[in-house]
N, C-alpha and C positions, 0 to 999 in steps of 0.2 A: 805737798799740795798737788803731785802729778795726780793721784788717788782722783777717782770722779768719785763727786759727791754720794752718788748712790752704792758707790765701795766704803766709803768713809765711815757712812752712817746706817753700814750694815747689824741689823738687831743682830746682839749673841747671845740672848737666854729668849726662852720660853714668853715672860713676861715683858721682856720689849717686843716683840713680835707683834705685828700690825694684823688687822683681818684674819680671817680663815679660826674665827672663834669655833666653829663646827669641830674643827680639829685640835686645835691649841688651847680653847677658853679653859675654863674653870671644871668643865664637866668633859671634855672633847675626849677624844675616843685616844688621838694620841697623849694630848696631857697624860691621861691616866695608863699607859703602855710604859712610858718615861717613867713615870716614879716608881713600877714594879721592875724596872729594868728590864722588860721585855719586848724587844724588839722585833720583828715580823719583818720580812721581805717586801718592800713596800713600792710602789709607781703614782709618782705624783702627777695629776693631769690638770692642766689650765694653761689658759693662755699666758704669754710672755710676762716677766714684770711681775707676777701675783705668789714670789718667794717661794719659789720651789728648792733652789739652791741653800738658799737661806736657810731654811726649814731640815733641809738634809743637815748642813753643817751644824745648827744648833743641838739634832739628835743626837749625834755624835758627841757634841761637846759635855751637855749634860747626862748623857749615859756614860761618856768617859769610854769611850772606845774609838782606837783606831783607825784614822778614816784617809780611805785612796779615793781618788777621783778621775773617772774616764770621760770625756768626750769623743760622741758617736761618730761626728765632724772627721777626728782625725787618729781613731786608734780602729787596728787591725785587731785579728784573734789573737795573733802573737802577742800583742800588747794587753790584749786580757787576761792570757794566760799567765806572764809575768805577777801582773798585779796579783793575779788569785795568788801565786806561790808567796809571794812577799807579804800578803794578810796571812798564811798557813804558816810560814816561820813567825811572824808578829804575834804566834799566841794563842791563833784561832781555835785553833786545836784542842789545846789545853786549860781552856780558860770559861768561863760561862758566857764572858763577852767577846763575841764573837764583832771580830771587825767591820767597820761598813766599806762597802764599794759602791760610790756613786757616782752614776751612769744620766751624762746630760744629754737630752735628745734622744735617749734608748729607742725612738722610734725610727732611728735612721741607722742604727742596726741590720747589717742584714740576717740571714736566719742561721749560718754558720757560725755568724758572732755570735747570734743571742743563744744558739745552740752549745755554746764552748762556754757559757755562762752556768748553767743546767744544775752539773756536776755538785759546782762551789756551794750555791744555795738550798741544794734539797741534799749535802753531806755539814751543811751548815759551817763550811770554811767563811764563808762569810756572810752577811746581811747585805743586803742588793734594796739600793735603793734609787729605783729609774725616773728621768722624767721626761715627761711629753706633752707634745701642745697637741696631738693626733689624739684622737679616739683608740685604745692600748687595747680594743676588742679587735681592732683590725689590724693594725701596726706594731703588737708584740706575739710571740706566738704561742701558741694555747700550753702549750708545757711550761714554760715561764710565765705565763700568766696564772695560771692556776697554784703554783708557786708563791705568791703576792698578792697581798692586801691593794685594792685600786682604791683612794684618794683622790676625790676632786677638788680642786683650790678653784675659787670664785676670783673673777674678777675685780679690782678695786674699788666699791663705793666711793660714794663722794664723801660721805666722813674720813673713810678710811686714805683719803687723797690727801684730804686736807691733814690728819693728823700725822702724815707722812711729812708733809711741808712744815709742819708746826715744831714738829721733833727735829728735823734737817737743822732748823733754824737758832731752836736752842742749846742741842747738842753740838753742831759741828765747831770747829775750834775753828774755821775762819768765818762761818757766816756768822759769829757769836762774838764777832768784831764790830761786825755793820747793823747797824738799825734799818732791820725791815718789816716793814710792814704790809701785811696782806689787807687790801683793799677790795681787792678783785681776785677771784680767783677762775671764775667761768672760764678764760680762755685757756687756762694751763691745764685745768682738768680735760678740755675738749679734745687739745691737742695730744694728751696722756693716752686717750682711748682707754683708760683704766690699768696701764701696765706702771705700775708703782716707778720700775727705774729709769722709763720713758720720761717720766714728770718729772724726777730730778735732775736730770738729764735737761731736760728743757728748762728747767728752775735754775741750773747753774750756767745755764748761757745767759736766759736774761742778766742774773747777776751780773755777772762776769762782763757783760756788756755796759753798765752803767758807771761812772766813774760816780768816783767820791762814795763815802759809807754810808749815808741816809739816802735808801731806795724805800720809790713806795708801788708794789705794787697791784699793776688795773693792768686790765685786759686791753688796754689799748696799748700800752708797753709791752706787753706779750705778743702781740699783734705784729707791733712793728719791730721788735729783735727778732723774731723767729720768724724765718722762714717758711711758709704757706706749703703745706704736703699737696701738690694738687693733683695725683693720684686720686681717681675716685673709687679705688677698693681699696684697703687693705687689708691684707686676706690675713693677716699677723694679730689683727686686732678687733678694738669691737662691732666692727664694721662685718666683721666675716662673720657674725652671730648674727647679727642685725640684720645683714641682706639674705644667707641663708634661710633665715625666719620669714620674711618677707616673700620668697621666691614659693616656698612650701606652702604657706598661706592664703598665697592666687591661685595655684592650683589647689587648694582645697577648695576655695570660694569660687572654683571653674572661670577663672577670667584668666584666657592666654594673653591677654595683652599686658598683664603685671607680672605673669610667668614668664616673659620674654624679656619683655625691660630686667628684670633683677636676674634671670640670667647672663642678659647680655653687660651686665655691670660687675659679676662676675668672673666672664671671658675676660674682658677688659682688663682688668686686674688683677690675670694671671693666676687664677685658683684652681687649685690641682683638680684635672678633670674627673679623678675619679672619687673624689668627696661630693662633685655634684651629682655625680652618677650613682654614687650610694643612697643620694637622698632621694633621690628619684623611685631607686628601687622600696624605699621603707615606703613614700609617698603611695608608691600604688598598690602596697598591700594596705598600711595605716588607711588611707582614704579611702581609697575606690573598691578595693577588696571584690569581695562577689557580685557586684554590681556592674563587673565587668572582670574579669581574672582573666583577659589578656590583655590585661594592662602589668599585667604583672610580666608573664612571657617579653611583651614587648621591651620593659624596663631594663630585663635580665637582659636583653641582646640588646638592647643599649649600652649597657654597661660593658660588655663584650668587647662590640665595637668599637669604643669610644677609646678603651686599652689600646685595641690591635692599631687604633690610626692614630688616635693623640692627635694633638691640634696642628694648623688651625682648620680642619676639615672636618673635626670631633664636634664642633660647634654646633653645625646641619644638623648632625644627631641629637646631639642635645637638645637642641630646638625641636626637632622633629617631636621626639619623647615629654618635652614638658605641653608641649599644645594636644598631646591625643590625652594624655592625663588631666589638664584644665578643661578638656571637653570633655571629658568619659563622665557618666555618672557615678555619688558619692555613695559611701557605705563604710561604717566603719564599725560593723555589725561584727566581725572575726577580731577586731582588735578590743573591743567590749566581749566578748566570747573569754579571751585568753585573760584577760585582767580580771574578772570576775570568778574565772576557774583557779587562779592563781592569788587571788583572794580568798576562797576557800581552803587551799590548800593552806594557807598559813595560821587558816583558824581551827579547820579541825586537825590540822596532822598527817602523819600516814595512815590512814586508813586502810586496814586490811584490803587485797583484793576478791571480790566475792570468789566459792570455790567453783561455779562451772565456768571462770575467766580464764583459772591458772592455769598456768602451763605443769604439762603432766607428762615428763618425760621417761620416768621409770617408773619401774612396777610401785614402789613405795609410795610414792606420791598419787597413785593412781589408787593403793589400798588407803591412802587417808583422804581420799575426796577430790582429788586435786580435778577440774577440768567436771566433775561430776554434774551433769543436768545441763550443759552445754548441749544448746538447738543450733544446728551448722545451719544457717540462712540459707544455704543456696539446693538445701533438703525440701524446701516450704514452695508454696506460691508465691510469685513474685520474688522469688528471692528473699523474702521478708518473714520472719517469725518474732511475735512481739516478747522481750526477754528484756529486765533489768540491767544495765552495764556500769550501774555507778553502784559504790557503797552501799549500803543501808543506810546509813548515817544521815547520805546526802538524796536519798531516793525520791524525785520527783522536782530537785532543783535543775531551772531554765537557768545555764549558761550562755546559750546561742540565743537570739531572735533576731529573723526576720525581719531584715530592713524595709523600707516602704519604695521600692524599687523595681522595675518591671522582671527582672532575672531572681531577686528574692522571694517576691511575691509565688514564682512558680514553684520556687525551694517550699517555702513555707507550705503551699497546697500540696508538694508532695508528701511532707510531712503528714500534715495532717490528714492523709489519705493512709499513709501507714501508723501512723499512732495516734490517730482519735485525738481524744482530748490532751495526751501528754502535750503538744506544740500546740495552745489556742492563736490562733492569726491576732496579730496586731496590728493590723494594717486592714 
């Protein structure tokens, strides 16, 4: 019984496994990795609580291959390297199933560590399977990431809360003593923030707080055994989505006074200053984009900044940067640009490059056309000579237009000063 509840009644196949259908259901991309025995280098990302460990261990168990386990916490390279040679004499070598090494927190790694990794996974001594609650486009590094299939684990729904507590209750061999009954469940979930082993966690204090074996419970017992978090961030859970979301959202909607409040709710609550600083940078390309593109410069040397001094002096910059962004004007003309060119791309393919595009750097290329009928712009007037630059395929499709903005507007009339009708104004 020292075991906490949420070690107890940890799932160990496929099918006791709660949420993350996307991945484990019926059809999921890993279900069907697992029955063909083929395992991928993999980085699980989600917040705390939503069975990342879980889900490694169970790999393991039903692929039937031997599994080490690092924490980022508190192992050095040396302590990596160990491990790689002990999965190398374990078989790795010789065998199709290759061992897992599973790396908690991979994201607190530094780049030596995650560099002394490299080797094992791309000579296939072992299967690397990382996990993180960071964003693994910033916090693992591009050689190991590109190594690795990236997984996202959701957050706990409310069914998935509840069916968490329902299973605790008829599986565990002590709560499978007591008669309890769920009445209420609002306040456990609230207090959960959605991280599965927070809730049991908080489910085995109330218990454990109640004398005698008929509990029944309501949110008002939950209420009063647990302890009130009154911390108004936590940046660990769904709070750090939520007011994220929120701070983005004011300055999209240009109101600095809900860009300030939710950042300063964020300081407060101790969030790493350069997650704000990142969002800030996406914000002013996503939003404001050409409707102002020094908002973008500005963002970048915020971000700068905000590194070299760290808090609590980082704030003023922060502040500074989310109020010129909540007042700049909107445009999200360049991010509609890129999604709709990269929506093409996935429909028609690679597309030949036309031949006066290619590049023609020897004679051969140049005897089969390469670069052929190429008009060098800066030969012409203006700089400008009107030429095809897309496909055939796609000849004549508007990926860019012209947001309704006083610095677009001018875009757009230069446009259509240099190609006529191809850019008709929308605006």
């Amino acid at each position: 019984m020292n075991e906490p509840l949420a070690e107890r009644v940890r799932p160990k196949t496929i099918t006791d496994y709660i949420s993350q259908r996307h991945l484990v259901g019926e059809n999921g991309s890993l279900t069907q990795q697992i029955k063909r025995g083929i395992i991928p280098s993999l980085i699980f990302w989600g917040p705390p609580g939503t069975g990342k460990t879980t889900l490694a261990n169970i790999i393991a168990s039903e692929s039937d291959r031997p599994f080490y386990t690092l924490s980022a916490i508190n192992s050095g390279v040396k302590d990596v390297r160990e491990v790689i040679d002990k999965a190398k004499q374990s078989g790795g070598l010789f065998t199709s199933k290759n061992p897992i090494l599973f790396i908690d927190e991979i994201h607190r790694f530094s780049k030596s560590q995650q560099d002394s990794l490299l080797a094992a996974v791309e000579k296939g001594w072992v299967t690397l399977i990382g996990a993180t609650t960071e964003n693994p486009s910033f916090e693992v590094i591009p050689a190991l990431l590109s190594r690795c299939q990236v997984y996202v684990l959701n957050a706990f729904g409310k069914e998935d809360l509840e069916n968490l507590l329902n299973r605790a209750i008829k599986e565990d061999s002590f709560l499978k003593k007591k008669q309890i009954e769920l009445k209420e469940t609002e306040a456990l979930l609230r207090l959960s923030g959605g991280d599965g082993r927070k809730l049991l966690n908080i489910f085995e204090l109330v218990i454990n707080s109640v004398d005698g074996d008929k509990i029944l419970i309501t949110d008002e017992l939950v209420s009063g055994r647990v302890q009130k978090n009154t911390v108004l961030y936590d940046k660990t859970g769904e709070q750090h989505y939520d007011i994220i979301s929120a701070f983005i959202k004011s300055i999209r909607g240009s109101d600095p006074n809900g860009a300030v409040y939710w950042l300063a709710r964020m300081i407060e609550g101790g969030e790493d200053v350069k997650f704000i600083a990142r969002r800030l940078l996406i914000s002013a390309s996503e939003d404001i984009g050409l409707a102002n593109p020094t908002a973008l410069v500005i963002a970048n040397n915020a971000f700068q900044a905000v590194n070299t001094i760290g808090y609590p002096e980082a704030r003023i910059i922060l502040s500074q940067c989310a109020i010129y962004l909540a007042t700049s004007p909107k445009s999200n003309a360049s991010y509609m640009a890129i999604n709709k060119a990269q929506q093409a791309v996935r429909e028609t393919g690679d597309l030949s490059v036309p031949l006066p595009l290619r590049n023609a750097p020897t004679k051969l290329m140049k005897d089969l056309g390469y670069g052929s009928g190429y008009q060098y712009a800066h030969d012409y007037t203006n700089n400008f000579v009107e030429m095809e630059f897309l496909p055939e395929e796609l000849k004549g499709t508007a990926f860019y237009e012209p947001a309704n903005n006083a610095r677009e507007k001018s875009i757009g009339e230069f446009l259509q000063k240099r190609w006529k009708n191809k850019y008709d104004s929308k605006t």
